[in-house]
Structures are given as structure tokens and as C-alpha cells.
mmCIF file of the N, C-alpha and C atoms, coordinates in Angstrom:
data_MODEL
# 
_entry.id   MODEL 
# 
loop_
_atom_site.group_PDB 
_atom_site.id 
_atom_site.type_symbol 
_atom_site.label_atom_id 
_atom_site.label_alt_id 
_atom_site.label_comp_id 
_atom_site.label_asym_id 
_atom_site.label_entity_id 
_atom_site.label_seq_id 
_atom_site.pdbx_PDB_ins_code 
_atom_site.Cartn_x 
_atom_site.Cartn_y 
_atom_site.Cartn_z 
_atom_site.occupancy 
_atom_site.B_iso_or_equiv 
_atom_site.pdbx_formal_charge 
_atom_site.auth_seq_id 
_atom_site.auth_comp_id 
_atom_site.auth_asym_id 
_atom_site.auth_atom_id 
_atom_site.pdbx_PDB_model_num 
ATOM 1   N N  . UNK A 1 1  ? 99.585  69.066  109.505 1.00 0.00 ? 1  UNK A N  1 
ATOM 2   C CA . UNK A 1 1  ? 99.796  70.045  108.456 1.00 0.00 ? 1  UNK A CA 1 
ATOM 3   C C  . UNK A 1 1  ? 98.444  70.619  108.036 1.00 0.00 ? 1  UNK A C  1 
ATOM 4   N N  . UNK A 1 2  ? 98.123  71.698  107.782 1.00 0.00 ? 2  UNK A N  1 
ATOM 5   C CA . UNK A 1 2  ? 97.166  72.289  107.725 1.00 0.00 ? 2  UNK A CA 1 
ATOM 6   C C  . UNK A 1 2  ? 96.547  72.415  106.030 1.00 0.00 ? 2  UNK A C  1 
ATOM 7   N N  . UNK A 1 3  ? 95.655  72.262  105.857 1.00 0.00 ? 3  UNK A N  1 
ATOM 8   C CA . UNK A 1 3  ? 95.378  71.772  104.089 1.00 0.00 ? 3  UNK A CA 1 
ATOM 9   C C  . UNK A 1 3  ? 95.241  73.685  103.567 1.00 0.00 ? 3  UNK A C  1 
ATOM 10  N N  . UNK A 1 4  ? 95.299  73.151  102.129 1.00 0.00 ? 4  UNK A N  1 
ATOM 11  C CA . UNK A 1 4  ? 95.225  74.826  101.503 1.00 0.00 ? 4  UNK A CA 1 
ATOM 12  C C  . UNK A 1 4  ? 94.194  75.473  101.745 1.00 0.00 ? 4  UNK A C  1 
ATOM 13  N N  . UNK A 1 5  ? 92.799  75.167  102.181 1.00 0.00 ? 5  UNK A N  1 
ATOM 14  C CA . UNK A 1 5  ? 91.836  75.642  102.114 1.00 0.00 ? 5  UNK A CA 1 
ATOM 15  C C  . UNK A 1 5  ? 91.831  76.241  103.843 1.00 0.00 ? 5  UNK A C  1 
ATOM 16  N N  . UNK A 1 6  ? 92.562  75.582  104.428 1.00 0.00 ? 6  UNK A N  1 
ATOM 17  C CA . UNK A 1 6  ? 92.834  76.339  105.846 1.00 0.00 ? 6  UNK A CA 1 
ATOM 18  C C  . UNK A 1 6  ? 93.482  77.130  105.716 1.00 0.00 ? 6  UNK A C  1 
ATOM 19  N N  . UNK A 1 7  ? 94.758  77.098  105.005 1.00 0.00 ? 7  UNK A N  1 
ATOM 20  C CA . UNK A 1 7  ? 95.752  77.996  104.840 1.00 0.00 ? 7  UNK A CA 1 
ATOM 21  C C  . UNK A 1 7  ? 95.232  79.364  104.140 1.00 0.00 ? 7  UNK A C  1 
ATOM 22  N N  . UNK A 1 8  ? 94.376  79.041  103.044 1.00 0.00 ? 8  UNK A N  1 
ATOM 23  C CA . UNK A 1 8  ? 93.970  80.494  102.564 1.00 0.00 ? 8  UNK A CA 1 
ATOM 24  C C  . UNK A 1 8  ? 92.813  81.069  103.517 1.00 0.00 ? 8  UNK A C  1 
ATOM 25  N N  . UNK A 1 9  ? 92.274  80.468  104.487 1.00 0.00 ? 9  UNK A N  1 
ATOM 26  C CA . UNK A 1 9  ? 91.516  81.149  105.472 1.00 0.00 ? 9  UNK A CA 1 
ATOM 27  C C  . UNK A 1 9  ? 92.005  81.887  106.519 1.00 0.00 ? 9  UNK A C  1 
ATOM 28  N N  . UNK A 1 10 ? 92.994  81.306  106.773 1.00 0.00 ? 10 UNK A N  1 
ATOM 29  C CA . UNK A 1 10 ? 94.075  82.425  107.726 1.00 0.00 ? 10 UNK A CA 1 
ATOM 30  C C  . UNK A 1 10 ? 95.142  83.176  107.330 1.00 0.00 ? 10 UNK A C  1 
ATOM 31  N N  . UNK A 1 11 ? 95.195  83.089  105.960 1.00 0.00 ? 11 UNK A N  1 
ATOM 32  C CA . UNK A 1 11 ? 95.946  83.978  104.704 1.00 0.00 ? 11 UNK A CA 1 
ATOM 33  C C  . UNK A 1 11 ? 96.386  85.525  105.338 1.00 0.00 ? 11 UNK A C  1 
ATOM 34  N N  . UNK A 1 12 ? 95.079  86.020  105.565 1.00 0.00 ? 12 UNK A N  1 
ATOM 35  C CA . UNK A 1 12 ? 94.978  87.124  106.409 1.00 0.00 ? 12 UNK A CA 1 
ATOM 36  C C  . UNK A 1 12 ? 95.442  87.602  107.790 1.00 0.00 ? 12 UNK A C  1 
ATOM 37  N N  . UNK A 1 13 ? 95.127  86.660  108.558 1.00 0.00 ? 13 UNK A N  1 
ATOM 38  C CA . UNK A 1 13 ? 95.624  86.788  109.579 1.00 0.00 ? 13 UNK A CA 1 
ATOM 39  C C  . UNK A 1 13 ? 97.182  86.467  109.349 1.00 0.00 ? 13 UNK A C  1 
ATOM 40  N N  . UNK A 1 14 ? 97.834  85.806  108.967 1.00 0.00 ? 14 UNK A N  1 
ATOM 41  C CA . UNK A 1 14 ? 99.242  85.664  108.922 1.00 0.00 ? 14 UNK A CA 1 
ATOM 42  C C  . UNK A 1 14 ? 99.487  86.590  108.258 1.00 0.00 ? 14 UNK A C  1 
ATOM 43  N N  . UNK A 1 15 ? 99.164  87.078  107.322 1.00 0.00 ? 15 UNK A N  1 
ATOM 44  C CA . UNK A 1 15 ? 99.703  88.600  106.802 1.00 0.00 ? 15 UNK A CA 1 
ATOM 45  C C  . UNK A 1 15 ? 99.393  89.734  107.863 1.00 0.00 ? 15 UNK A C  1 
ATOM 46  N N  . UNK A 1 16 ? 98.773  89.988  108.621 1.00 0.00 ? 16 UNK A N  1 
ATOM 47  C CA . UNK A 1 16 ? 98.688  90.978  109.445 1.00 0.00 ? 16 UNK A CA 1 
ATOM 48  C C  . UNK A 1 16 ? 99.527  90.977  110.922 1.00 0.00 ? 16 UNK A C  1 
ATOM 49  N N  . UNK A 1 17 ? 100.222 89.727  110.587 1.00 0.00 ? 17 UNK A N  1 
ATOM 50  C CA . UNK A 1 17 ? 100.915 89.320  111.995 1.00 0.00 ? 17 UNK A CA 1 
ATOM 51  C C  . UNK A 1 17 ? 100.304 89.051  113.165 1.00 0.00 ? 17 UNK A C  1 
ATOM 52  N N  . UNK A 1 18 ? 98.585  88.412  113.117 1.00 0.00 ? 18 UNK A N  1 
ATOM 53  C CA . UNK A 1 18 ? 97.594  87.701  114.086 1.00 0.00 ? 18 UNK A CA 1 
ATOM 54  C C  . UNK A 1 18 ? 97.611  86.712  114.503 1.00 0.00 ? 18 UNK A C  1 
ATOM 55  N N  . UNK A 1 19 ? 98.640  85.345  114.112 1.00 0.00 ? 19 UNK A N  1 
ATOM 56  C CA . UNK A 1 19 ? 98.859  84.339  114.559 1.00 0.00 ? 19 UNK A CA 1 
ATOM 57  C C  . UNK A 1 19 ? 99.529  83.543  115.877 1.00 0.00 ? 19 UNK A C  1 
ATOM 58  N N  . UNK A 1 20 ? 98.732  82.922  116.097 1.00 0.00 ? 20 UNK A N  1 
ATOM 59  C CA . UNK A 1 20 ? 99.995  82.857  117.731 1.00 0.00 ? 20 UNK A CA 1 
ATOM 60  C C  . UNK A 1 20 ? 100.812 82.100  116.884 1.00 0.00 ? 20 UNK A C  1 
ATOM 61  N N  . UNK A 1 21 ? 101.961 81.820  117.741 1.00 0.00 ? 21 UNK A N  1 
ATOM 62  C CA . UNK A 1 21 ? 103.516 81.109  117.299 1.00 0.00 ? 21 UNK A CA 1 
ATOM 63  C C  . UNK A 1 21 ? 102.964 79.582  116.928 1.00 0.00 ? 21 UNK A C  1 
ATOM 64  N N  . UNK A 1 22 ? 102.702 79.015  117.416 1.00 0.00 ? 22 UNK A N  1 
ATOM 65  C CA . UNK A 1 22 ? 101.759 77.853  116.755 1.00 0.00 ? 22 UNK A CA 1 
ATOM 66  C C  . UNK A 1 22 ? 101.721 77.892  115.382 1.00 0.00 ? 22 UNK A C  1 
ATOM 67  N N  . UNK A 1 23 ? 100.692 78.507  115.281 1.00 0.00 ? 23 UNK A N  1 
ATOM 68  C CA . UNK A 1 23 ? 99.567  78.956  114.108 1.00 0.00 ? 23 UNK A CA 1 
ATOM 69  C C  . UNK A 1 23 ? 100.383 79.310  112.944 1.00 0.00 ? 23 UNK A C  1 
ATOM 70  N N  . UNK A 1 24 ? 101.542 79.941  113.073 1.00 0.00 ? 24 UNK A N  1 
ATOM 71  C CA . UNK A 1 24 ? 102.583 80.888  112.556 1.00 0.00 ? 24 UNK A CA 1 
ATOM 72  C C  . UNK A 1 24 ? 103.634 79.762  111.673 1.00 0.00 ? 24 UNK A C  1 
ATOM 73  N N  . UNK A 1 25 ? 103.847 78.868  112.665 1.00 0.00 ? 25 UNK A N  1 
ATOM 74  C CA . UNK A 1 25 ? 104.627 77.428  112.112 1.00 0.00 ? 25 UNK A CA 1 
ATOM 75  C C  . UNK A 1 25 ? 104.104 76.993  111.507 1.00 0.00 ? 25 UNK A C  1 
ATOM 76  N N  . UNK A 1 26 ? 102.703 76.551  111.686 1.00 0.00 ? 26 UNK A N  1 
ATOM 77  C CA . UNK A 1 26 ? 102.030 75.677  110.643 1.00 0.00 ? 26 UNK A CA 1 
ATOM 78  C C  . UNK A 1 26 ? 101.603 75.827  109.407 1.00 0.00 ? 26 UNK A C  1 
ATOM 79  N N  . UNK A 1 27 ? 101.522 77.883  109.442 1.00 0.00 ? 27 UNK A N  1 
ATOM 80  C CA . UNK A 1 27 ? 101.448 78.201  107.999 1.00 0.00 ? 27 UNK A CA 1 
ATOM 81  C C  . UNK A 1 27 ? 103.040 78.343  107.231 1.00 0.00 ? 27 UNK A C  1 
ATOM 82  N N  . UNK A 1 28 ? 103.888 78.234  107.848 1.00 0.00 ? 28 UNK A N  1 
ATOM 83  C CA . UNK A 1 28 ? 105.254 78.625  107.180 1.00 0.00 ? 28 UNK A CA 1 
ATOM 84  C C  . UNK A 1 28 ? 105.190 76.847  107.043 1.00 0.00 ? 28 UNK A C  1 
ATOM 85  N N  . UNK A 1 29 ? 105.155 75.867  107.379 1.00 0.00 ? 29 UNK A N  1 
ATOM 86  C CA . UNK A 1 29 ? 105.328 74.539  107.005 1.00 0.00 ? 29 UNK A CA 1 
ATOM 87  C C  . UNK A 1 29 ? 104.764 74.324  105.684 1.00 0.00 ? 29 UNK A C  1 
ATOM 88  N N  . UNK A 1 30 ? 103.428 74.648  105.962 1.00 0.00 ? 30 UNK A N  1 
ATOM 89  C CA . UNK A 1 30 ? 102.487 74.333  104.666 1.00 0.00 ? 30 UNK A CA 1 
ATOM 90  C C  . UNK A 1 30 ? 102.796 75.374  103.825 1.00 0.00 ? 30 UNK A C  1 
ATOM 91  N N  . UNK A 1 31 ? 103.568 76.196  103.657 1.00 0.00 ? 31 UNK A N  1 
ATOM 92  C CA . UNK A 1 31 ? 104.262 77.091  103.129 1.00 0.00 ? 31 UNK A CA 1 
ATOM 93  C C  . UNK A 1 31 ? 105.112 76.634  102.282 1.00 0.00 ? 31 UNK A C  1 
ATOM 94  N N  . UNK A 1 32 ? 105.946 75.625  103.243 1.00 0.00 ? 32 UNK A N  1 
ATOM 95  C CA . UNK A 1 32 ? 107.243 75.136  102.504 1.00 0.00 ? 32 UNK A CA 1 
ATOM 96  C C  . UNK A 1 32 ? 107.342 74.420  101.480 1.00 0.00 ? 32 UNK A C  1 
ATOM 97  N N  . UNK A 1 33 ? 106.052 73.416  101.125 1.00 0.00 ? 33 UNK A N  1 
ATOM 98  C CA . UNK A 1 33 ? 105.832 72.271  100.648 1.00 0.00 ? 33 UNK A CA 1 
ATOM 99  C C  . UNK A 1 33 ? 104.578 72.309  99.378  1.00 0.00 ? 33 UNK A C  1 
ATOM 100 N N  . UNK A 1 34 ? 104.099 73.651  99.222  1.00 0.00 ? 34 UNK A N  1 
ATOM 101 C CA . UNK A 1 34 ? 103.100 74.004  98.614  1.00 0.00 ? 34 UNK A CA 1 
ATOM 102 C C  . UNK A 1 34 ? 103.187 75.373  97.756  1.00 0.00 ? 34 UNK A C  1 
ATOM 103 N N  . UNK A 1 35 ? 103.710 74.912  96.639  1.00 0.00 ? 35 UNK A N  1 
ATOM 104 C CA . UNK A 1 35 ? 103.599 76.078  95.240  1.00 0.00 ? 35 UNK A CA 1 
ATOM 105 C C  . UNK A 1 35 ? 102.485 76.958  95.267  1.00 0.00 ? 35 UNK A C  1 
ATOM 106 N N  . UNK A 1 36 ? 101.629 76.310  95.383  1.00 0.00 ? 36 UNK A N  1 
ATOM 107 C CA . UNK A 1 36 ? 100.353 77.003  95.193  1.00 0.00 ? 36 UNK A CA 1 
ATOM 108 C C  . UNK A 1 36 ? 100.096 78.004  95.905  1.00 0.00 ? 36 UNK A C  1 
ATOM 109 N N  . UNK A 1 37 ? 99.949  77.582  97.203  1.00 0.00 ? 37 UNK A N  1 
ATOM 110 C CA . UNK A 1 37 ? 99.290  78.783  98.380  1.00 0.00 ? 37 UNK A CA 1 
ATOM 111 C C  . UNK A 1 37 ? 100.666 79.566  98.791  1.00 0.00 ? 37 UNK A C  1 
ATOM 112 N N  . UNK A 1 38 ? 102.170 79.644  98.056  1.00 0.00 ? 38 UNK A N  1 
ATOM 113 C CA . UNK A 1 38 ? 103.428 80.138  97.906  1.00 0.00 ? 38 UNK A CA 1 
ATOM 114 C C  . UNK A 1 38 ? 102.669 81.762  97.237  1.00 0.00 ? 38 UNK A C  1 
ATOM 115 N N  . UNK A 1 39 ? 102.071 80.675  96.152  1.00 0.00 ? 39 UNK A N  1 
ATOM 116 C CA . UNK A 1 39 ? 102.172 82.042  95.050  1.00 0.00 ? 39 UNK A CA 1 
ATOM 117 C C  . UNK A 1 39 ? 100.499 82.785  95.542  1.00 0.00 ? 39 UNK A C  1 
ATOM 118 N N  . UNK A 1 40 ? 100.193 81.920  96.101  1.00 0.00 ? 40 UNK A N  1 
ATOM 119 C CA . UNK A 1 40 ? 98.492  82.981  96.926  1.00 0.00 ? 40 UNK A CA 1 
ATOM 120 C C  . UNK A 1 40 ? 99.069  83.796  97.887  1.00 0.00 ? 40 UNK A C  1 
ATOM 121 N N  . UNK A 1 41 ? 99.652  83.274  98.820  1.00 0.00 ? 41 UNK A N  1 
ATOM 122 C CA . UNK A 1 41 ? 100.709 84.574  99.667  1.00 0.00 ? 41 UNK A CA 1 
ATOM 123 C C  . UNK A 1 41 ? 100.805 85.759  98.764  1.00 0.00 ? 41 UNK A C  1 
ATOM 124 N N  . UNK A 1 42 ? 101.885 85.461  98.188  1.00 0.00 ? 42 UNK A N  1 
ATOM 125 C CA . UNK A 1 42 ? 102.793 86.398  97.127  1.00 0.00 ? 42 UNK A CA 1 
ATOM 126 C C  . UNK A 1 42 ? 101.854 87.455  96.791  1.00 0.00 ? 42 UNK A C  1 
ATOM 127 N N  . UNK A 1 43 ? 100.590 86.814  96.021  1.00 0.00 ? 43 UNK A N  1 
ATOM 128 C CA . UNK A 1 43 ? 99.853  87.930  95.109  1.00 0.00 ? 43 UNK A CA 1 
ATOM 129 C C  . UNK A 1 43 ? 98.866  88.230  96.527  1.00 0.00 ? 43 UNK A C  1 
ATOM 130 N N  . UNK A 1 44 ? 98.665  88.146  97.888  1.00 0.00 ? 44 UNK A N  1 
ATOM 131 C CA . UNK A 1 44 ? 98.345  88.846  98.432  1.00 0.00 ? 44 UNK A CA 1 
ATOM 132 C C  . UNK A 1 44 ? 98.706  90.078  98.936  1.00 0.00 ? 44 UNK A C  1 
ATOM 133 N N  . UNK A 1 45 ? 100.244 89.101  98.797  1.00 0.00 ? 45 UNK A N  1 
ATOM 134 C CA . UNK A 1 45 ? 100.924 90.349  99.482  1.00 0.00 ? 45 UNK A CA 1 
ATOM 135 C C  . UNK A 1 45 ? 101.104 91.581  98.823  1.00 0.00 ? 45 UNK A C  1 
ATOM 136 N N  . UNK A 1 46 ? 101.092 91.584  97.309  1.00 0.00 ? 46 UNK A N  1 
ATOM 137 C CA . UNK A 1 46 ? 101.203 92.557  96.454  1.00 0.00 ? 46 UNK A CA 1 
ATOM 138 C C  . UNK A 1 46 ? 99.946  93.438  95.995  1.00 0.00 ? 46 UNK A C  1 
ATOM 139 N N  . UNK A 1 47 ? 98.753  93.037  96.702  1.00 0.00 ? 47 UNK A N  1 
ATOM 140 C CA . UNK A 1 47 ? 97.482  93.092  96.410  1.00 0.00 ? 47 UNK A CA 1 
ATOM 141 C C  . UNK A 1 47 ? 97.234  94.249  98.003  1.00 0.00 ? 47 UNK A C  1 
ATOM 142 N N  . UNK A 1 48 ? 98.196  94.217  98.954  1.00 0.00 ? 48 UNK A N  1 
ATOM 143 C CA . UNK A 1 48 ? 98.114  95.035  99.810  1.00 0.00 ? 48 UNK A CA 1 
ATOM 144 C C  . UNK A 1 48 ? 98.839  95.884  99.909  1.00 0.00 ? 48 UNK A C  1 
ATOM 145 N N  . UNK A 1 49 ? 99.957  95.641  99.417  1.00 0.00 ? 49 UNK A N  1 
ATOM 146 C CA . UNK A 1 49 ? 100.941 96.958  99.057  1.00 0.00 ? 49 UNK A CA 1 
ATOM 147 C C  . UNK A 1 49 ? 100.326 97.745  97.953  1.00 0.00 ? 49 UNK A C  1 
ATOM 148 N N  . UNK A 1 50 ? 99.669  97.016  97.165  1.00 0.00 ? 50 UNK A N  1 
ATOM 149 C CA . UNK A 1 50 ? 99.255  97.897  96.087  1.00 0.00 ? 50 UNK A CA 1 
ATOM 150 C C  . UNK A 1 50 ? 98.177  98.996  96.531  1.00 0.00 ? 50 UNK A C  1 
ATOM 151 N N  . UNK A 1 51 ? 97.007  98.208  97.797  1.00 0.00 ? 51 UNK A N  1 
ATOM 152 C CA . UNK A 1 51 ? 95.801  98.938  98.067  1.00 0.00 ? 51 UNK A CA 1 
ATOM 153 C C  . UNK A 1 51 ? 96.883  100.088 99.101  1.00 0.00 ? 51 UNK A C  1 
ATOM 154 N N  . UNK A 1 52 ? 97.923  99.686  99.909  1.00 0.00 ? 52 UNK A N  1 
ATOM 155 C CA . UNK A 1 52 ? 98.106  101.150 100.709 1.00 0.00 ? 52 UNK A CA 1 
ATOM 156 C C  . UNK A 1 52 ? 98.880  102.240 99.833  1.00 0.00 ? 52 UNK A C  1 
ATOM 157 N N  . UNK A 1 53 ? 99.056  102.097 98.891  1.00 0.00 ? 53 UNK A N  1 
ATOM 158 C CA . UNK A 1 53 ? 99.668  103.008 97.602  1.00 0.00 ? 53 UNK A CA 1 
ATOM 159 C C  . UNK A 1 53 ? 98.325  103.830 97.125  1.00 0.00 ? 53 UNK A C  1 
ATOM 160 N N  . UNK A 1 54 ? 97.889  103.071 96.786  1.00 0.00 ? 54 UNK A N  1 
ATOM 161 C CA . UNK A 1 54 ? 96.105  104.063 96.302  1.00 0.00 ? 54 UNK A CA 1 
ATOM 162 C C  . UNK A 1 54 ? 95.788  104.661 96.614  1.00 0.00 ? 54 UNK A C  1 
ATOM 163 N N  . UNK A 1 55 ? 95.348  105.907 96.138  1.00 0.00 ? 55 UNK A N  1 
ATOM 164 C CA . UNK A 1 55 ? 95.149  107.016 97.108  1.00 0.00 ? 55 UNK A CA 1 
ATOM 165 C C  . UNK A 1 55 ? 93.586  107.112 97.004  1.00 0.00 ? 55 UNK A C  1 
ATOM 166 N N  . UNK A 1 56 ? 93.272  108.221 98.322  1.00 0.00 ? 56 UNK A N  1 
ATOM 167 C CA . UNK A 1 56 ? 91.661  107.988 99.462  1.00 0.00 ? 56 UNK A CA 1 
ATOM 168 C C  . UNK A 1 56 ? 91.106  108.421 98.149  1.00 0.00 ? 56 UNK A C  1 
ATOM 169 N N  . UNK A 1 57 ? 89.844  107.572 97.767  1.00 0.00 ? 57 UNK A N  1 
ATOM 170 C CA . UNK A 1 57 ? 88.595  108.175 97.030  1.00 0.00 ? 57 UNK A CA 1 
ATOM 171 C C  . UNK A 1 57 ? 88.352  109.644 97.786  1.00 0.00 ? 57 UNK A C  1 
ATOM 172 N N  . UNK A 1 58 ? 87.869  110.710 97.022  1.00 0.00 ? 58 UNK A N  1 
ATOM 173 C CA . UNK A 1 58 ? 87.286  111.953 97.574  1.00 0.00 ? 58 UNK A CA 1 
ATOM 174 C C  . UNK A 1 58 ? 85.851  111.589 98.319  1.00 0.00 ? 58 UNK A C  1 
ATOM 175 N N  . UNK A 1 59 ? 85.640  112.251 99.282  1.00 0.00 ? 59 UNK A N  1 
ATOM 176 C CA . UNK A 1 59 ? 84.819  112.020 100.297 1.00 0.00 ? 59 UNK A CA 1 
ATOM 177 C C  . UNK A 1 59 ? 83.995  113.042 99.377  1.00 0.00 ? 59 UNK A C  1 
ATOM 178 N N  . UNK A 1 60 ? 82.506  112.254 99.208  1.00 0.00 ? 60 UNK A N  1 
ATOM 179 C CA . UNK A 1 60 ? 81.280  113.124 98.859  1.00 0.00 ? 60 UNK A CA 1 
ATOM 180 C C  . UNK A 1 60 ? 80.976  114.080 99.836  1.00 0.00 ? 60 UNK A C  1 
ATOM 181 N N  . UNK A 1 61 ? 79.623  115.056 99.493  1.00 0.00 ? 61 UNK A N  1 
ATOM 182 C CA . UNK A 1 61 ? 79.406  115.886 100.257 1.00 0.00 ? 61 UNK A CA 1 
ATOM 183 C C  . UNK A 1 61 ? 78.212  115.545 101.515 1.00 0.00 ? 61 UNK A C  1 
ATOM 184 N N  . UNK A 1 62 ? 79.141  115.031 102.990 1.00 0.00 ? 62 UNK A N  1 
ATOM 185 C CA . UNK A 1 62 ? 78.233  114.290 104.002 1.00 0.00 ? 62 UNK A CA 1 
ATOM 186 C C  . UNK A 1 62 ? 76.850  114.830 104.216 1.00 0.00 ? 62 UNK A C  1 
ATOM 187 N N  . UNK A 1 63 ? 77.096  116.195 103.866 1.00 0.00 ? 63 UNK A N  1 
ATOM 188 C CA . UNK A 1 63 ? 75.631  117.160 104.541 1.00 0.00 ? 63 UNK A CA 1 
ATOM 189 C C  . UNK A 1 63 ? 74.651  117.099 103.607 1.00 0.00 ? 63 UNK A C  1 
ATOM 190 N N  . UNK A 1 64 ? 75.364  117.111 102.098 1.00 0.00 ? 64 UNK A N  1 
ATOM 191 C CA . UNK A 1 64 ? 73.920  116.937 101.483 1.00 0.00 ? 64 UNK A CA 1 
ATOM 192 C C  . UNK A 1 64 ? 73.155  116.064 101.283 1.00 0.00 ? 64 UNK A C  1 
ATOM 193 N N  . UNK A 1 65 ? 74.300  114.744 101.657 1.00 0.00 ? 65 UNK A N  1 
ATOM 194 C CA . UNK A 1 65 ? 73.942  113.008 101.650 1.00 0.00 ? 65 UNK A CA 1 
ATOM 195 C C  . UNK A 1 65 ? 72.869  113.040 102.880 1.00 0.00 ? 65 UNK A C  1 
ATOM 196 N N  . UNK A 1 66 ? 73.376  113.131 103.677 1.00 0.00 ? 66 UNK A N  1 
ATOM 197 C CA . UNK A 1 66 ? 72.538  113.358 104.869 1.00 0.00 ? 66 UNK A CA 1 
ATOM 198 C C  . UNK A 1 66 ? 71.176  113.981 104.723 1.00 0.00 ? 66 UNK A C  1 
ATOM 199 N N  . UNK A 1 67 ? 71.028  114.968 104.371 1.00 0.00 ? 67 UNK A N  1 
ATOM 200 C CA . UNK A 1 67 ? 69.743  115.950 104.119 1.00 0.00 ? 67 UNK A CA 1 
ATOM 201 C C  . UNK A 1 67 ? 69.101  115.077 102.816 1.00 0.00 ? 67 UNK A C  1 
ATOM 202 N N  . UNK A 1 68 ? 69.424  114.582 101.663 1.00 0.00 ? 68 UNK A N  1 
ATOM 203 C CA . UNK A 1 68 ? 68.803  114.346 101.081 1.00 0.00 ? 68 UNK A CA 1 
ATOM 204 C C  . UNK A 1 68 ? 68.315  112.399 101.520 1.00 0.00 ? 68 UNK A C  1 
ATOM 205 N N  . UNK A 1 69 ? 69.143  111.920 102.097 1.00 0.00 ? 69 UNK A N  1 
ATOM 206 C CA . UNK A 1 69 ? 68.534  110.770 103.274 1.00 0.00 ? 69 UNK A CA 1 
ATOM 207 C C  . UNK A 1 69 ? 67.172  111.166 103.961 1.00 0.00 ? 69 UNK A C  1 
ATOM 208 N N  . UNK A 1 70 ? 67.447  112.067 105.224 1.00 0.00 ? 70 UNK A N  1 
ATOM 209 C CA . UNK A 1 70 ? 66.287  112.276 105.556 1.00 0.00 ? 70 UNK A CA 1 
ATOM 210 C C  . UNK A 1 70 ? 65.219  112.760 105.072 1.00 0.00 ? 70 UNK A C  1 
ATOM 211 N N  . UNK A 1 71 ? 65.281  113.515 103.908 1.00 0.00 ? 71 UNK A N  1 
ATOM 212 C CA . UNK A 1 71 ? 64.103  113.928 103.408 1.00 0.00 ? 71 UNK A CA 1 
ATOM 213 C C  . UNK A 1 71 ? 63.649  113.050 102.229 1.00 0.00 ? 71 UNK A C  1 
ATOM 214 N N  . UNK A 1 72 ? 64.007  111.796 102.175 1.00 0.00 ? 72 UNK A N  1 
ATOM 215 C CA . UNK A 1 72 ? 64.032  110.708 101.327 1.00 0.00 ? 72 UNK A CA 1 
ATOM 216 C C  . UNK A 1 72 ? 63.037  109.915 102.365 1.00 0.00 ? 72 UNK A C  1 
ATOM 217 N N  . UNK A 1 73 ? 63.837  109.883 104.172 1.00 0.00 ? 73 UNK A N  1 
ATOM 218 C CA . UNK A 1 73 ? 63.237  109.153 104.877 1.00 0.00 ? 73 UNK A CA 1 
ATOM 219 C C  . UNK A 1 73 ? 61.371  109.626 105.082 1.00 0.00 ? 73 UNK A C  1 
ATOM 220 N N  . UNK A 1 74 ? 62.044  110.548 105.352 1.00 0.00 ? 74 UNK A N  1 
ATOM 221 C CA . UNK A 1 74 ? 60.321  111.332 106.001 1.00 0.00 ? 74 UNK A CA 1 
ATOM 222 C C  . UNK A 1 74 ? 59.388  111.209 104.897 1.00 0.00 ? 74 UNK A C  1 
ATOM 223 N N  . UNK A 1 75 ? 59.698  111.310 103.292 1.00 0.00 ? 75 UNK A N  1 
ATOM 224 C CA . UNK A 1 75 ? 58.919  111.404 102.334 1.00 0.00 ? 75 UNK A CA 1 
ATOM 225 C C  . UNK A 1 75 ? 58.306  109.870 102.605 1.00 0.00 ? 75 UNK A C  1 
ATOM 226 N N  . UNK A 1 76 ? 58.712  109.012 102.892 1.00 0.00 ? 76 UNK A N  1 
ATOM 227 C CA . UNK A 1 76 ? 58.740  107.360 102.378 1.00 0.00 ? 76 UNK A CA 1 
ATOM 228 C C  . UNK A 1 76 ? 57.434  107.185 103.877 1.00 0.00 ? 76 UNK A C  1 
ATOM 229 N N  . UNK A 1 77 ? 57.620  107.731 105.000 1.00 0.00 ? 77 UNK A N  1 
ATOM 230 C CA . UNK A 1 77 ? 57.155  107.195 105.952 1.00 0.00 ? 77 UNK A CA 1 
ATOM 231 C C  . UNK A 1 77 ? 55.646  108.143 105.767 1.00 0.00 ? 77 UNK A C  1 
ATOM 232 N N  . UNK A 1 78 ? 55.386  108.935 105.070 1.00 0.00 ? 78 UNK A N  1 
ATOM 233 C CA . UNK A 1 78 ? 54.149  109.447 104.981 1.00 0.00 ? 78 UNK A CA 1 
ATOM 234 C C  . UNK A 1 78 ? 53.137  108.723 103.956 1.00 0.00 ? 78 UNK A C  1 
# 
């Protein structure tokens, strides 16, 4: 049986559906028997539905980021 501190390390991967069938059992076991990493699932899972609901930050302006980078760079190297 795999302890909680394993279980929340592959938290991720079993939420993304990365587990081989193995791997997959052993977290649904330690699943079965454990309140705790029940309810760490849970609020992950709601913690990713929530982030693909969010909508894209506005993308700054690349060109002036850029231009004012390099002329940040070139100033620094003189």
C-alpha cells in the first residue's frame, strides 16, 4: 500500500490519467482506506476545474518587452 506522502506525489499524475494500471490500483486502494488524501484528491480536482474555467491573462506587449530587454541588455554589457 502506498503511504500518503507517495500518494500526494503522484496526485498528479493520476489526475491526468499517467499511471500504468498498476500504479492506478494502488492509488484507488490507498484511496479507499484514507479520508485524508480522499479529500486532497477532491480539492485537487476542483482546483483544476477551477484553473481551466479562468480565463487567459492578457498577453503584454512582446515587442516592446523585447526591445526594452535588449536595450536593457546592451546598456548592462557596456
Amino acid at each position: 500500500m502506498l503511504t500518503c506522502k507517495e500518494q500526494v506525489a503522484r496526485s498528479s499524475d493520476y489526475l491526468d490519467g499517467q499511471l500504468s494500471f498498476r500504479e492506478k490500483l494502488l492509488m484507488r486502494h490507498h484511496l479507499m482506506f484514507c479520508p485524508n488524501c480522499r479529500r486532497f484528491i477532491r480539492q485537487m480536482r476542483l482546483m483544476q476545474a477551477t484553473l481551466k474555467v479562468m480565463p487567459e491573462p492578457p498577453v503584454p506587449d512582446l515587442d516592446a518587452l523585447a526591445e526594452r530587454l535588449a536595450k536593457e541588455h546592451l546598456k548592462n554589457k557596456s
